[in-house]
C-alpha positions in Angstrom: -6.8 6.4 30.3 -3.3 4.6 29.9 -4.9 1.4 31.1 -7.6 1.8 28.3 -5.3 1.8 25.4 -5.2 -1.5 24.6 -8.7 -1.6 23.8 -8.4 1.2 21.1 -7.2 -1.3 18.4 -9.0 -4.2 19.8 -12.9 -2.8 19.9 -12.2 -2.3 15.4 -10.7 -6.1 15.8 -14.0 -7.3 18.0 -16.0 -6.2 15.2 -14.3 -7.6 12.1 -14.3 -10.9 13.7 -18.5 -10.9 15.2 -19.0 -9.4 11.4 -17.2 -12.0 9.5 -18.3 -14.8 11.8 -21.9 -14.3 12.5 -23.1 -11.6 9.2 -24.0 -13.9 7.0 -26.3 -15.7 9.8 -27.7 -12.0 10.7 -28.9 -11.2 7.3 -30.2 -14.9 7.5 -32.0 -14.7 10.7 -33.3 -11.2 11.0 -34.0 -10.6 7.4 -31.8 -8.7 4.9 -33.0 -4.8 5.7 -32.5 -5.6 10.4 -29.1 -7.5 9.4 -27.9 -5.0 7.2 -28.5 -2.2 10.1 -27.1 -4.4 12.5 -23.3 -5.2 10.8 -23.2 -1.5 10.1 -24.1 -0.3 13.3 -21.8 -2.5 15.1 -18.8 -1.7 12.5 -19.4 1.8 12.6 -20.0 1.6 16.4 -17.1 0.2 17.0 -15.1 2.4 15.3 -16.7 5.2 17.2 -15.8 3.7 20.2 -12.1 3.5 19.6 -12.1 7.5 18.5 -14.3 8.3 22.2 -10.9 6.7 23.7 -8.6 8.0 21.3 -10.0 11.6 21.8 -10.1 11.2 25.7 -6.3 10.1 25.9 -5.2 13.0 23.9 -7.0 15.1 25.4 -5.3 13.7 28.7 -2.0 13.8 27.1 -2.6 17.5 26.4 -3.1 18.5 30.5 -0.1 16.4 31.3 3.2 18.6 31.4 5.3 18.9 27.9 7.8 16.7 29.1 5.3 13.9 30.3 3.2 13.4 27.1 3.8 9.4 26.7 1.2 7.1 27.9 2.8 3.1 27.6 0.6 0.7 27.9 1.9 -3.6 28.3 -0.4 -5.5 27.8 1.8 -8.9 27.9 5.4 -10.2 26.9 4.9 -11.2 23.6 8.6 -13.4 23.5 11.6 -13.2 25.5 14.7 -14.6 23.8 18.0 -14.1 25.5 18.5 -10.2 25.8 15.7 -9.8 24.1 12.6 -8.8 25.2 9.9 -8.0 22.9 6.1 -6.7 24.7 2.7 -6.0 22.9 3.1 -2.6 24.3 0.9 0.6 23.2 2.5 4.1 23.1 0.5 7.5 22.9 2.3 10.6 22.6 1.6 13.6 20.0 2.8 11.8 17.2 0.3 8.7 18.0 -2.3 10.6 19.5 -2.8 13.0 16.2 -2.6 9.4 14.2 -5.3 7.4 15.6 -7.7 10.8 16.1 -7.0 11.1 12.3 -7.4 7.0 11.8 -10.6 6.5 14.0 -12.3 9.5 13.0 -11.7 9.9 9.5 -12.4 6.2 9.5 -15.7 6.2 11.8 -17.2 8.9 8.8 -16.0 7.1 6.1 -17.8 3.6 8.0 -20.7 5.8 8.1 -21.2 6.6 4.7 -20.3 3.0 3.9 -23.9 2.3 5.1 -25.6 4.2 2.0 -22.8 3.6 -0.8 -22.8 -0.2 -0.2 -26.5 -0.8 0.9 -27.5 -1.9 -2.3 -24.6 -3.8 -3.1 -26.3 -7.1 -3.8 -25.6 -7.9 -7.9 -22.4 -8.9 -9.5 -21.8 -8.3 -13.3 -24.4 -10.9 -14.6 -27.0 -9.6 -12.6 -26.5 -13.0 -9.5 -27.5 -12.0 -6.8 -24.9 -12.2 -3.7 -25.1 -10.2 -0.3 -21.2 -9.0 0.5 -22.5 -6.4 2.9 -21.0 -8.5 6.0 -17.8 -9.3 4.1 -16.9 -5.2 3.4 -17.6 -3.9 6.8 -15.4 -7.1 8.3 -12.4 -6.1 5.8 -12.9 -2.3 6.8 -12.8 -3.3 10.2 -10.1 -5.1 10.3 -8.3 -2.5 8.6 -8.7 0.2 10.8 -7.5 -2.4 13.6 -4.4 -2.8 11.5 -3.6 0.8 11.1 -4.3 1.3 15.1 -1.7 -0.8 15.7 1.0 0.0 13.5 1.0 3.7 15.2 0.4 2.6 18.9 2.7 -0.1 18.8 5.8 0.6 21.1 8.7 -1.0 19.0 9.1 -1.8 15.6 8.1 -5.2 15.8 5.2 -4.5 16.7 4.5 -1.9 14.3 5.7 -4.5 11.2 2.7 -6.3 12.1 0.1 -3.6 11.5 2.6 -2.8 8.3 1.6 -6.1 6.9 -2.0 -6.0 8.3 -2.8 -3.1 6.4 -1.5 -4.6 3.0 -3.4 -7.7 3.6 -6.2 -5.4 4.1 -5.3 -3.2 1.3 -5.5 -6.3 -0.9 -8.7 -8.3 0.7 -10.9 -4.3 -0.3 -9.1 -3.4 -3.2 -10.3 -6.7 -4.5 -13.3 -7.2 -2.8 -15.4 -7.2 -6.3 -12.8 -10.1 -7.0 -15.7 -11.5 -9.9 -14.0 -9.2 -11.9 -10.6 -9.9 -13.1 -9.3 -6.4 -13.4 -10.0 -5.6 -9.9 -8.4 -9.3 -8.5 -5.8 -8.2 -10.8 -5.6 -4.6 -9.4 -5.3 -6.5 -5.4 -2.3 -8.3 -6.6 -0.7 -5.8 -7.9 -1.0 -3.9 -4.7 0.4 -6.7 -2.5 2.9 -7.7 -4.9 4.5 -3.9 -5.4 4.2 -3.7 -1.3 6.1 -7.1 -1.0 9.2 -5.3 -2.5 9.0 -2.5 -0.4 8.0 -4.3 2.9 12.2 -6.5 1.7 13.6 -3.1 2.3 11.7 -2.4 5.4 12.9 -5.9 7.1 15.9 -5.5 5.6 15.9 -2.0 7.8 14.9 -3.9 10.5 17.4 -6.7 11.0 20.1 -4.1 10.1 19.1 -1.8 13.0 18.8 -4.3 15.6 21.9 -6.1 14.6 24.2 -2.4 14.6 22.6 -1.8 18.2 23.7 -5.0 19.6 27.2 -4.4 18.7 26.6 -2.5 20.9 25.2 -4.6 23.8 21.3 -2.9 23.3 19.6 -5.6 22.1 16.3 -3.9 21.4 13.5 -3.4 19.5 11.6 -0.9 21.8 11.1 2.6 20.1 11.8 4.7 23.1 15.2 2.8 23.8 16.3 2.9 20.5 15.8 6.5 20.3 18.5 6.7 24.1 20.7 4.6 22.1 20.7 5.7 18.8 23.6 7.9 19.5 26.3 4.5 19.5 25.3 4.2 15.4 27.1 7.8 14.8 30.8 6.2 14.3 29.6 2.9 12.7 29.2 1.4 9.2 27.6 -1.3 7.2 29.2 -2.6 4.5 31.0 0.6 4.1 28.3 2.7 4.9 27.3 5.0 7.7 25.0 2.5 10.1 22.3 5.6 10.1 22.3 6.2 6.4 22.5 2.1 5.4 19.7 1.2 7.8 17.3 5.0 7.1 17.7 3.9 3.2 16.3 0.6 3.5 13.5 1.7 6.1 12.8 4.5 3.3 12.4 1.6 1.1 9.4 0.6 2.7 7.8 3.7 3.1 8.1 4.0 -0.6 6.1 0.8 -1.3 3.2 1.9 1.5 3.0 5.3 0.9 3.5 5.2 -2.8 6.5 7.3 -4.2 8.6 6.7 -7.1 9.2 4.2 -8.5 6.8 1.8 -6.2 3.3 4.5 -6.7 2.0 2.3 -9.6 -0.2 0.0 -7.1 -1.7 2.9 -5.8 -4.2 4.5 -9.2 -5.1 1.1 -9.5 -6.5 0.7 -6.2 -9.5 2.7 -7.8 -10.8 -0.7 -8.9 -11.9 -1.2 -5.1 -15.2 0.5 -3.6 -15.0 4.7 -3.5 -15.0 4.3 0.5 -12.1 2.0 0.5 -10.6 4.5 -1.9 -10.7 7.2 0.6 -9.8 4.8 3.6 -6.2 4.2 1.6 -5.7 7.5 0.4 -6.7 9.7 3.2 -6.1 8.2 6.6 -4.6 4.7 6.8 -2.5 2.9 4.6 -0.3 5.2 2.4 0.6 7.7 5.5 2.0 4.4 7.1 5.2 5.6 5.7 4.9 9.0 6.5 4.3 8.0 10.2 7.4 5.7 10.3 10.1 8.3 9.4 8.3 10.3 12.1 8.6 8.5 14.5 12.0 7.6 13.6 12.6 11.1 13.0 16.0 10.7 15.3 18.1 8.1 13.2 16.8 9.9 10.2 18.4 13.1 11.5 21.8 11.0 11.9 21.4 10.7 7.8 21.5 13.7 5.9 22.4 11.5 3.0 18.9 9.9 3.4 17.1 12.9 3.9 18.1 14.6 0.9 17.1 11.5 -1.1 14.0 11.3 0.9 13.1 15.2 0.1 14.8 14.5 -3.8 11.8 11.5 -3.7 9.2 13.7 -2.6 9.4 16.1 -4.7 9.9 14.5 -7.6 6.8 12.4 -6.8 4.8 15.6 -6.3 5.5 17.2 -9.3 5.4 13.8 -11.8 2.0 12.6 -10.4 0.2 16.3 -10.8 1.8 16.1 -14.6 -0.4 13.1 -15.2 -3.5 14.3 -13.5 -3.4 17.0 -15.9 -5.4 15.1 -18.6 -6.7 11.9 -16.5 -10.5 12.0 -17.0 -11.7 9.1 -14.6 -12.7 11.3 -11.5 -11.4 8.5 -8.8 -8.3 8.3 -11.1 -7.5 12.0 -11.1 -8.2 11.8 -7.2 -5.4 9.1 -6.9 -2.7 11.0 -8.8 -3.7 13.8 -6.7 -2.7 11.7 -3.5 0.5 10.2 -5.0 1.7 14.1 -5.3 0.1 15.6 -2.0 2.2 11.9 -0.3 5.3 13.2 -2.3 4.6 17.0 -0.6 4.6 15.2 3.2 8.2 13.4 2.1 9.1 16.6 0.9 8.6 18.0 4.1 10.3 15.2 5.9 13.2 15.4 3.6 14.0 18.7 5.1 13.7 17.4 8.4 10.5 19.6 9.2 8.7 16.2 10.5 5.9 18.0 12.5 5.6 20.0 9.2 5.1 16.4 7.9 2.6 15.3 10.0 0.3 18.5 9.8 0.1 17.9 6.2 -0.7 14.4 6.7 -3.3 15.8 9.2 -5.1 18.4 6.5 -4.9 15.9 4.2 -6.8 13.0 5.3 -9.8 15.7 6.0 -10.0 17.0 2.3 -8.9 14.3 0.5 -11.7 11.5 2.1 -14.2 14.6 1.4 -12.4 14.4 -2.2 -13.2 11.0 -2.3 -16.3 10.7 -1.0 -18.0 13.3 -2.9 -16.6 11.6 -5.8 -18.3 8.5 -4.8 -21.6 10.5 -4.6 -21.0 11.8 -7.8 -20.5 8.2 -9.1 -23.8 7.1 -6.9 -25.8 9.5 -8.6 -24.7 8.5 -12.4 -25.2 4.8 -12.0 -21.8 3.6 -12.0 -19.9 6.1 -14.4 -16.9 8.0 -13.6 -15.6 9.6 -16.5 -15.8 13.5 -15.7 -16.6 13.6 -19.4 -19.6 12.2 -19.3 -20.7 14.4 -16.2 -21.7 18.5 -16.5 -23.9 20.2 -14.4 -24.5 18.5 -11.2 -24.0 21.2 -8.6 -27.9 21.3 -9.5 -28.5 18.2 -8.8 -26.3 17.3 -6.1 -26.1 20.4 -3.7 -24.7 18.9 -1.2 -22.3 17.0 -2.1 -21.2 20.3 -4.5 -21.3 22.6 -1.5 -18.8 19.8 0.2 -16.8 19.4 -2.8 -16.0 22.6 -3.2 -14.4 23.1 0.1 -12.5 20.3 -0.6 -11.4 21.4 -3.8 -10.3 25.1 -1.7 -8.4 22.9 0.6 -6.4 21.1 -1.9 -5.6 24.2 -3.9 -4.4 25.7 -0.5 -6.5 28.5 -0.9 -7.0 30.7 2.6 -8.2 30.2 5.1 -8.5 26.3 4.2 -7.0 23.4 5.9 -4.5 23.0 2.8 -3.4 26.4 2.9 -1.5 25.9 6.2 0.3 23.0 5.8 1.2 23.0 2.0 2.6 26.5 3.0 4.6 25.0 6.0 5.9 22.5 3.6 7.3 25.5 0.9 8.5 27.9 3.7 10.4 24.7 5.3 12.1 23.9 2.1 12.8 27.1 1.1 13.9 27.9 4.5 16.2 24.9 4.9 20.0 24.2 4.8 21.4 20.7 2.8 24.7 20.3 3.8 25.1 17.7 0.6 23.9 19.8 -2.2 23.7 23.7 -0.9 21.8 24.5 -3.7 18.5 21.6 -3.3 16.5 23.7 -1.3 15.7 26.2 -3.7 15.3 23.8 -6.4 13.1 21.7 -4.3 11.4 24.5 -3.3 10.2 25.9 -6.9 9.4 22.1 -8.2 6.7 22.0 -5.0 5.3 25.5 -6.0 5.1 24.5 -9.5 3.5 21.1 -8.8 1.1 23.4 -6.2 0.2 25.4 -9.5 -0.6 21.8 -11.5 -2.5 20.4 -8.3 -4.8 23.5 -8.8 -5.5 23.0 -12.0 -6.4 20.0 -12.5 -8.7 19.7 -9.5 -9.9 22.9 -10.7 -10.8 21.2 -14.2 -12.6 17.9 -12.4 -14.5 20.3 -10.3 -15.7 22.5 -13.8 -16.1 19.1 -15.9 -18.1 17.2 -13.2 -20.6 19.9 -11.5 -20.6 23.5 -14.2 -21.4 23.7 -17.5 -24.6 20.7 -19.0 -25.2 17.9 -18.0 -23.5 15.8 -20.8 -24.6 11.7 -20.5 -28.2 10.3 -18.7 -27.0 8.3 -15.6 -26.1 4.5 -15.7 -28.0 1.6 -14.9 -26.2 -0.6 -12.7 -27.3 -4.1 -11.5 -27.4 -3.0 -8.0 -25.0 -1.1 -5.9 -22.1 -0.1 -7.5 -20.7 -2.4 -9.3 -19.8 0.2 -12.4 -17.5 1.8 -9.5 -14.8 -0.5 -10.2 -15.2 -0.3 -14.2 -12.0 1.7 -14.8 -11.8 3.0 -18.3 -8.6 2.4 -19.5 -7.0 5.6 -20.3 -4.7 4.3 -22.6 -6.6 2.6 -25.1 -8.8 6.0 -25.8 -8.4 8.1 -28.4 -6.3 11.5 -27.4 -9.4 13.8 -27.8 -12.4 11.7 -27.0 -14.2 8.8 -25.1 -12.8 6.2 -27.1 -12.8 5.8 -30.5 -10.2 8.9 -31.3 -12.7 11.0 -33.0 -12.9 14.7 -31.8 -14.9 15.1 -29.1 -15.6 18.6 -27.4 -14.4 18.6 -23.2 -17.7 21.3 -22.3 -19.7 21.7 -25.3 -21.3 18.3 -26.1 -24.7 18.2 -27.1 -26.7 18.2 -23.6 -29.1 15.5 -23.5 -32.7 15.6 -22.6 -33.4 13.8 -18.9 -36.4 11.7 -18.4 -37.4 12.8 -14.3 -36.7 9.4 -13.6 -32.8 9.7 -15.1 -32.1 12.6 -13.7 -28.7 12.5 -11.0 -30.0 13.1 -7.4 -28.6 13.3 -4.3 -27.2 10.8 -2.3 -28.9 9.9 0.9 -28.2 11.5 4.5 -26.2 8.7 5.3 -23.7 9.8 3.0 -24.3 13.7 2.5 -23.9 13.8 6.6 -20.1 12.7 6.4 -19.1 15.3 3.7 -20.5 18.0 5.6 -18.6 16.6 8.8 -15.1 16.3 6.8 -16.2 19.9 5.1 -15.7 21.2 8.3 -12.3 19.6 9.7 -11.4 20.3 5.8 -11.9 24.3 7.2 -10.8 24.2 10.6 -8.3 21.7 10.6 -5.3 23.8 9.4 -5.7 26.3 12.1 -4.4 24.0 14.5 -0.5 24.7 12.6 -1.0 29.1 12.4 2.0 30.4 11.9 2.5 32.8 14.4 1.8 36.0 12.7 -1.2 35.3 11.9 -2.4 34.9 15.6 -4.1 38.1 15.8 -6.2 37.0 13.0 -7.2 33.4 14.5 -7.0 34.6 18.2 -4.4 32.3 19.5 -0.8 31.7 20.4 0.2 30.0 17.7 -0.8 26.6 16.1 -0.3 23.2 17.7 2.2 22.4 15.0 4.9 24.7 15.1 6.0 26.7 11.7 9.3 27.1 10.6 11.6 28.8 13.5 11.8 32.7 12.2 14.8 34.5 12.7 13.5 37.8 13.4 11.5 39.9 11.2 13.2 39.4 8.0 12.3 36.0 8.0 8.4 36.8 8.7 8.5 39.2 5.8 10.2 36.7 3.5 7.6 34.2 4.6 4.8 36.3 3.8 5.8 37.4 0.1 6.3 33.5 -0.3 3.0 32.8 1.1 2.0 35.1 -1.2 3.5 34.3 -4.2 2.6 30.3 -3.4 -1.5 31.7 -3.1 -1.0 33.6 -6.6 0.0 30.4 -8.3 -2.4 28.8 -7.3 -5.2 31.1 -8.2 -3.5 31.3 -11.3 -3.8 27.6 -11.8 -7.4 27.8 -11.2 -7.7 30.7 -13.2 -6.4 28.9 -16.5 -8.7 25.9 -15.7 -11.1 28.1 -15.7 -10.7 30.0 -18.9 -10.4 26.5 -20.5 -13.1 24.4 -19.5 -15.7 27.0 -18.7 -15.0 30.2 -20.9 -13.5 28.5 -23.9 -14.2 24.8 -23.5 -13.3 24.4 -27.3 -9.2 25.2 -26.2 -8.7 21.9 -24.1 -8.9 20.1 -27.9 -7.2 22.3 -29.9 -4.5 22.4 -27.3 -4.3 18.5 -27.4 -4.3 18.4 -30.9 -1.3 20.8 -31.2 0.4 18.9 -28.5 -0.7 15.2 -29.1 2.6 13.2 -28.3 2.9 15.3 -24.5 -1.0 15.0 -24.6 -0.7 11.1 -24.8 2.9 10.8 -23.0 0.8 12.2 -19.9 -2.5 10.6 -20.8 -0.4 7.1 -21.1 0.8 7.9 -17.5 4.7 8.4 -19.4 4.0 4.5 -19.9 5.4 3.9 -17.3 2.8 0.8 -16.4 3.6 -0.8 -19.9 7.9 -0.4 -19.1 7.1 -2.2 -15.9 5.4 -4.9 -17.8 8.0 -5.0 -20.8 11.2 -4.7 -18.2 10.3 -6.3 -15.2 7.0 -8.8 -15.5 7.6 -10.0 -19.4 11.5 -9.6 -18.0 10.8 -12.0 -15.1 8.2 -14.6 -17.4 10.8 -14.5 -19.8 13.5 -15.0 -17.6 11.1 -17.8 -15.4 11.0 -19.3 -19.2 14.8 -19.5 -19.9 15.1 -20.9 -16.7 12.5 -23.8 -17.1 14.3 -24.4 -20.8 17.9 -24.5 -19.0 16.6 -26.7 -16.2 14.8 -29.3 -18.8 17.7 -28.9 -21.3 20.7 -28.5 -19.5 20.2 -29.6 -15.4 17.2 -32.3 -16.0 19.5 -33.2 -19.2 22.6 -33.7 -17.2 20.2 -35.6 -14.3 18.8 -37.9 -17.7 22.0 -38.6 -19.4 23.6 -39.3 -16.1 20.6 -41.8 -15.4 20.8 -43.2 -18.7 24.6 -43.9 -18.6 24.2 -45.0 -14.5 21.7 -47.7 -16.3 23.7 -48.9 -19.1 26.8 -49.5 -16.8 24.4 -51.3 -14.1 23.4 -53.1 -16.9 26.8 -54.0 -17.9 27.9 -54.6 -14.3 24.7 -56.7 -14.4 26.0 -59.0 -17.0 29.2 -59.2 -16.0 27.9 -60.2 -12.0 25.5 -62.5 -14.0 27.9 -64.1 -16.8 31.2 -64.1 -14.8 31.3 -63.3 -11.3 27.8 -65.7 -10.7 29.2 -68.0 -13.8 32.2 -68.9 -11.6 30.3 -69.2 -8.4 28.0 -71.6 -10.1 29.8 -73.4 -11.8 31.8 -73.8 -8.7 28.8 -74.9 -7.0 27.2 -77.1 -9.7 30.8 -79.0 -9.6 30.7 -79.3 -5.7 27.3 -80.8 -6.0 28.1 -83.0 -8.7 31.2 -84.3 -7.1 29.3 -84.1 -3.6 26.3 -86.6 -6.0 29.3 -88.7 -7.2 30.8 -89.3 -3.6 27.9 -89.8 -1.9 27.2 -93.1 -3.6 30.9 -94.6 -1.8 29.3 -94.1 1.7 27.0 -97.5 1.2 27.0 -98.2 5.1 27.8 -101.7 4.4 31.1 -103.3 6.4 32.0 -105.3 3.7 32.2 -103.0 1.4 34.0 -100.7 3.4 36.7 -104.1 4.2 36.8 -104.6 0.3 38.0 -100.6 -0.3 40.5 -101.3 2.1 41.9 -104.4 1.1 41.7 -102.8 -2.7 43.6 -100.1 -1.2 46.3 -102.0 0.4 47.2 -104.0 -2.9 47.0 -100.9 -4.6 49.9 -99.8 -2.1 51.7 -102.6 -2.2 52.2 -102.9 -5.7 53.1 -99.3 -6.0 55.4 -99.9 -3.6 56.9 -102.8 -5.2 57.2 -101.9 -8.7 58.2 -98.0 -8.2 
C-alpha cells in the first residue's frame, strides 16, 4: 500500500483534467443524457477509487505496531537547492489517514448526489440555454485533489500548494453560476479574505524555516521539523519567542481557511455556490484545512502557550458569535453556514486547550452531519423550485420522507444529543476545556468552558427552529419555478434589506401561522430522486455511528469496546469520571432545553417569535444584520482602501505627476533658453568666425592667379615697398 499512495490524489486530478478537456465533446458526441452519465460516472468514480486506497492503507496502518503507523511515499525531488532538499512526498499516519477517509468519502457521496442536483442544470437567469455539467464535476474534482494533497503532503511546502489549490477551487465553485454578479461577487470575496490569511501563513512559513536554519536544519520536511523543533525553545523573533512568533502567523492562516474571527465573513457567502459545493466547503475539505494544520503541527503549537490560549480565546468566541446570528437567519443554507462558522470555532476550541485528537474527532463527526445538513437542505431547496427561505417552507416531512428521516438525524447530531455522532465529540471538547490548565490566564478554562456550553444551547435552538420552520407545521408558499436546475439556489435573500418581522416589506408577518395555501398535484414538493436520497441515508448513518469511534471509557460496557479510537480526556481516578458525567449531563440538558424553547415557539406558540422581535427589535436586527459587521468591513476597510486608492491617485496627479510636470516644463524653458543662447551666441561666434574665414579665404583666393608675372610683379612691389620703408623710417 505505501507504494500506492501517490495515486490517491492523482486518480481525483485524472478526472478533472479528462472532464474539463474532453466533456464538452462527450455531451457533443454521445448525446446530452450518455455524456452526462459518463462525466459523472468517471468524477464520482474516481473519487471512489481514491477512498478504496485510502481505506486500504488505514486499514494497513492500523495492523502495523503503534510505533510504526507512518507510511512515506517519494515520488520525486521536487528542487534541491543548497541544503535544501524539498520531495513531493506523501505521508499517512492517523492524522492523514482519518483526513482523506473523511475527504474521499464524504466527498465520493457528495459527487454522487451531484449527479441528481445538477442534472438539469442547463438554463441561466434569462432562460439561455448552456450545459455546465462538465465544468462542475471538473472544479469538484479538482478540489478533492487539492484537499488530498494538502494532508498527504510530507512538508509544508508541499502542503501550501494544496492550501492554495483549495482556494482557487473554493473560488472557481463558489462562483461557478458566475452570470450572476452576486455570486462572481461572493467568489472574490472568498479569495480575496483567504489572500490575507494565506500572508500570515507564508509569513509562518519563511519564519520557521529561517529560525531552524540558525540552526544548521535547513528543512521543510514535517517529520524533521518535528526532531528539531526542540532548538526554537530559547530563541526569538523580533523579541518574540520563535514558537509563539511563527504558531501566531501560521494561526493566521488557519483563520482565513477555516473561517474564525475576524476573517469568517467569506464563508456565509459561499452559499451563493451550488448546495453540494456548499457541503464540500463546509463539511470535509476547505475550512478544516486549518484545523488539520495546527494538528499536525500540534508540537510547535505546544512550545506556545501564548498561541494556544489565543487560539482557544478565537474559538470560542467564534462559536458563541456565529450561533448568536443563526438565531434569526431565515435562509436555510445561511443558517447552515453560521452553524459551521461556530461548530469550526468548537474544533479551535478544542485545539486551544491542546486536546488536538479531541480536535480532529470533532472534525470527524462533523463532516458526517453537517454534509447530511447540507444536503438535505439542498433537497429541500430541489423540491421548492429554487427557494430557501424556511419561511416560506412548513410541512414537508410529508412530502419529503426521506430527506426528513435524514435530517432529523442530522439535526440530533448537531444538537449532541445521545447516542449521536455530535454527542461525543462536542462533549470531548467541553470536558477538555473544563478539564484543562492555562498557565497564562488560570481562570480561561472555566470561562471558555461555559461560553461553549452556552453557544451548545444556541446551536440547539436554532437548528431546532430550521428543522420546525422547514418540515412541521403547513406548508406555507407553492414551490418555485426555476428555469432549469437550480439556478434560484444561489438567489440569496438579503437579510438585511428585510423588514424585522417579515419577508420583506416590514409588515408583520406570522413565523408558523401563515395562511396555508392550496397545492395544485402538480406544485406539490416531492422527493428528490435516489440519486440524491441514497447519500443522506449513507451520511445518516456515519452521522450515528461515527462518534462511537471517540467513547469515553466508561461508557464501554454500553458500546462493547475498549474505548474509542480517539482518546477522551485522561481521568484521574474516579472523581474525575463522576465530574465528567454530571457535566455530560448538564451539557445534554442544555441542549434539550434549547430545543425545548424552539419548540414552544415555533410549534406551540408560533405567534411568540414576533412579539418577541417586536419587543426586542434593535437585538432582533443587530443579529438579523449579522452585528453589521459586513457593512463595517465595507465602510472601514473596502470604502477605506477606494478612498485611500483615491487620495493616492489625487496626490500622485497633484503632487508626484505635478512635481514630474513642472519639472518638465521648467527642464523645457531652460533647454529652450540654453537653445538660444547655443543658437544666438555660442553658434553666432562660431559662424561668424566661419563666415569671416570664408570670406577672407574668397578674398585671398583671387591672389593665387598662377601666372609668373604676376607673381614677379608682387615681388618687385614688395621689394620697393621695403625699400622705401627702410629708407624713409
Amino acid at each position: 500500500m505505501q507504494h500506492l499512495i501517490w495515486i490517491i490524489p492523482l486518480i481525483p486530478l485524472l478526472g478533472a483534467v479528462i472532464n474539463g478537456l474532453l466533456g464538452y465533446r462527450f455531451i457533443k458526441t454521445l448525446g446530452e443524457e450518455k455524456g452526462k452519465r459518463l462525466i459523472g460516472q468517471i468524477a464520482c468514480g474516481t473519487v471512489f477509487i481514491s477512498f478504496l486506497i485510502s481505506l486500504f492503507s488505514f486499514i494497513h496502518l492500523l495492523l502495523r505496531p503503534i510505533d510504526q503507523r507512518v507510511l512515506v511515499n517519494t515520488v520525486y525531488t521536487w528542487f534541491h537547492i543548497g541544503n535544501l532538499k524539498t520531495e513531493v512526498s506523501f505521508l499517512i499516519d492517523p492524522l492523514s489517514g482519518i483526513m482523506i477517509l473523511v475527504v474521499t468519502g464524504v466527498g465520493f457521496l457528495i459527487h454522487f448526489y451531484s449527479i441528481g442536483y445538477m442534472g438539469h442544470d442547463e438554463y441561466d437567469e434569462q432562460g439561455h440555454r448552456y450545459i455546465s455539467y462538465w465544468r462542475y464535476f471538473s472544479y469538484l474534482n479538482l478540489f478533492a485533489f487539492s484537499m488530498l494533497l494538502l494532508v498527504l503532503a510530507d512538508n509544508i511546502l508541499l502542503m501550501f500548494v494544496g492550501w492554495e489549490g483549495v482556494g482557487l477551487c473554493s473560488y472557481l465553485l463558489i462562483s461557478f453560476w458566475y452570470r450572476k454578479q452576486a455570486n462572481a461577487v461572493a467568489g472574490m470575496k472568498a479569495f480575496v479574505v483567504n489572500r490575507i490569511g494565506d500572508f500570515g501563513f507564508l509569513i509562518g512559513i519563511f519564519a520557521l524555516f529561517w529560525a531552524l536554519g540558525r540552526h544548521g536544519i535547513w528543512t521543510v520536511n514535517f517529520r524533521q521539523i518535528g526532531e528539531h523543533a526542540h532548538l526554537l525553545a530559547e530563541d526569538t523573533i523580533l523579541g518574540i519567542p520563535a514558537a509563539t512568533f511563527i504558531t501566531l502567523f501560521l494561526f493566521l492562516g488557519a483563520i482565513g481557511k477555516s473561517a474564525q474571527i475576524p476573517l469568517y465573513v467569506w464563508l456565509p457567502d459561499a452559499m451563493a455556490g451550488p448546495t453540494p459545493v456548499s457541503a464540500l466547503i463546509h463539511a470535509a475539505t476547505m475550512v478544516t484545512a486549518g484545523v488539520y494544520m495546527i494538528g499536525r503541527l500540534n508540537f510547535l503549537y505546544s512550545m506556545a502557550p501564548v498561541t494556544l490560549t489565543i487560539v482557544a480565546l478565537i474559538g470560542a468566541a467564534t462559536a458563541f458569535f456565529a450561533a448568536t446570528i443563526g438565531l434569526v437567519q431565515n435562509d436555510i443554507k445561511r443558517i447552515l453556514a453560521y452553524s459551521t462558522v461556530s461548530q469550526l470555532g468548537y474544533m479551535f476550541l478544542g485545539m486551544g486547550v491542546a486536546a488536538y485528537g479531541t480536535g480532529i474527532f470533532h472534525l470527524m463527526t462533523h463532516a458526517f452531519f453537517k454534509a447530511l445538513l447540507f444536503l438535505g437542505a439542498g433537497s429541500v431547496i430541489h423540491a421548492m423550485g429554487g427557494k430557501q427561505d424556511i419561511r416560506d417552507m412548513g410541512g414537508l416531512r410529508k412530502y419529503l420522507p426521506t430527506t426528513f428521516r435524514t435530517f432529523l438525524i442530522g439535526w440530533l447530531a448537531i444538537c449532541g444529543i445521545f447516542p449521536f455522532a455530535g454527542f461525543f465529540s462536542k462533549d470531548e471538547i467541553l470536558w477538555s476545556v473544563f478539564n484543562h490548565s492555562n498557565p497564562v490566564l488560570p481562570f480561561l478554562p472555566k470561562l471558555l468552558w461555559l461560553i461553549g456550553l452556552l453557544g451548545a444551547g444556541l446551536t440547539a435552538f436554532y437548528m431546532s427552529r430550521l428543522v420546525f420552520m422547514t418540515f412541521f407545521g403547513e406548508l406555507r408558499s407553492e414551490p418555485a419555478e426555476p428555469h432549469g436546475g437550480h439556478g434560484n439556489d444561489a438567489r440569496l435573500r438579503d437579510q438585511g434589506d428585510t423588514g424585522p418581522h417579515g419577508h420583506g416589506d416590514g409588515e408583520l408577518q406570522g413565523h408558523g401561522n401563515e395562511e396555508v395555501i392550496s397545492l395544485s398535484p402538480q406544485r406539490e414538493p416531492h422527493e428528490s430522486p435516489w440519486t440524491m436520497t441514497y447519500p443522506l441515508v449513507g451520511l445518516a448513518v456515519l452521522s450515528v455511528v461515527g462518534g462511537w469511534f471517540g467513547v469515553p471509557h466508561f461508557l464501554d460496557p454500553v458500546f462493547g469496546g475498549h474505548g474509542g479510537v480517539v482518546s477522551p480526556a485522561a481521568e484521574t481516578g474516579e472523581h474525575s469520571t463522576t465530574l465528567e458525567i454530571f457535566l455530560m449531563m448538564v451539557s445534554m440538558a442544555v441542549a434539550l432545553g434549547g430545543m425545548a424553547v424552539a419548540a414552544v415557539m415555533y410549534l406551540v406558540m408560533p405567534e411568540l417569535p414576533d412579539l418577541l422581535s417586536i419587543r426586542f427589535s434593535r437585538l432582533y436586527d443587530l443579529l438579523l444584520n449579522k452585528y453589521y459587521v459586513d457593512e463595517i468591513y465595507q465602510a472601514v476597510f473596502v470604502n477605506g482602501l477606494l478612498a485611500l486608492t483615491t487620495a493616492s491617485t489625487r496626490f500622485d496627479l497633484k503632487f508626484i505627476d505635478g512635481i514630474v510636470n513642472e519639472s518638465a516644463r521648467v527642464t523645457a524653458a531652460f533647454s529652450a533658453f540654453n537653445g538660444w543662447l547655443d543658437l544666438r551666441f555660442v553658434d553666432g561666434i562660431v559662424n561668424t568666425l566661419a563666415s569671416g574665414t570664408v570670406f577672407s579665404g574668397s578674398r585671398l583666393r583671387k591672389v593665387q592667379t598662377g601666372q609668373v608675372q604676376s607673381y614677379l610683379f608682387a615681388v618687385l612691389g614688395g621689394v620697393v615697398v621695403i625699400i622705401l620703408i627702410r629708407t624713409f623710417i
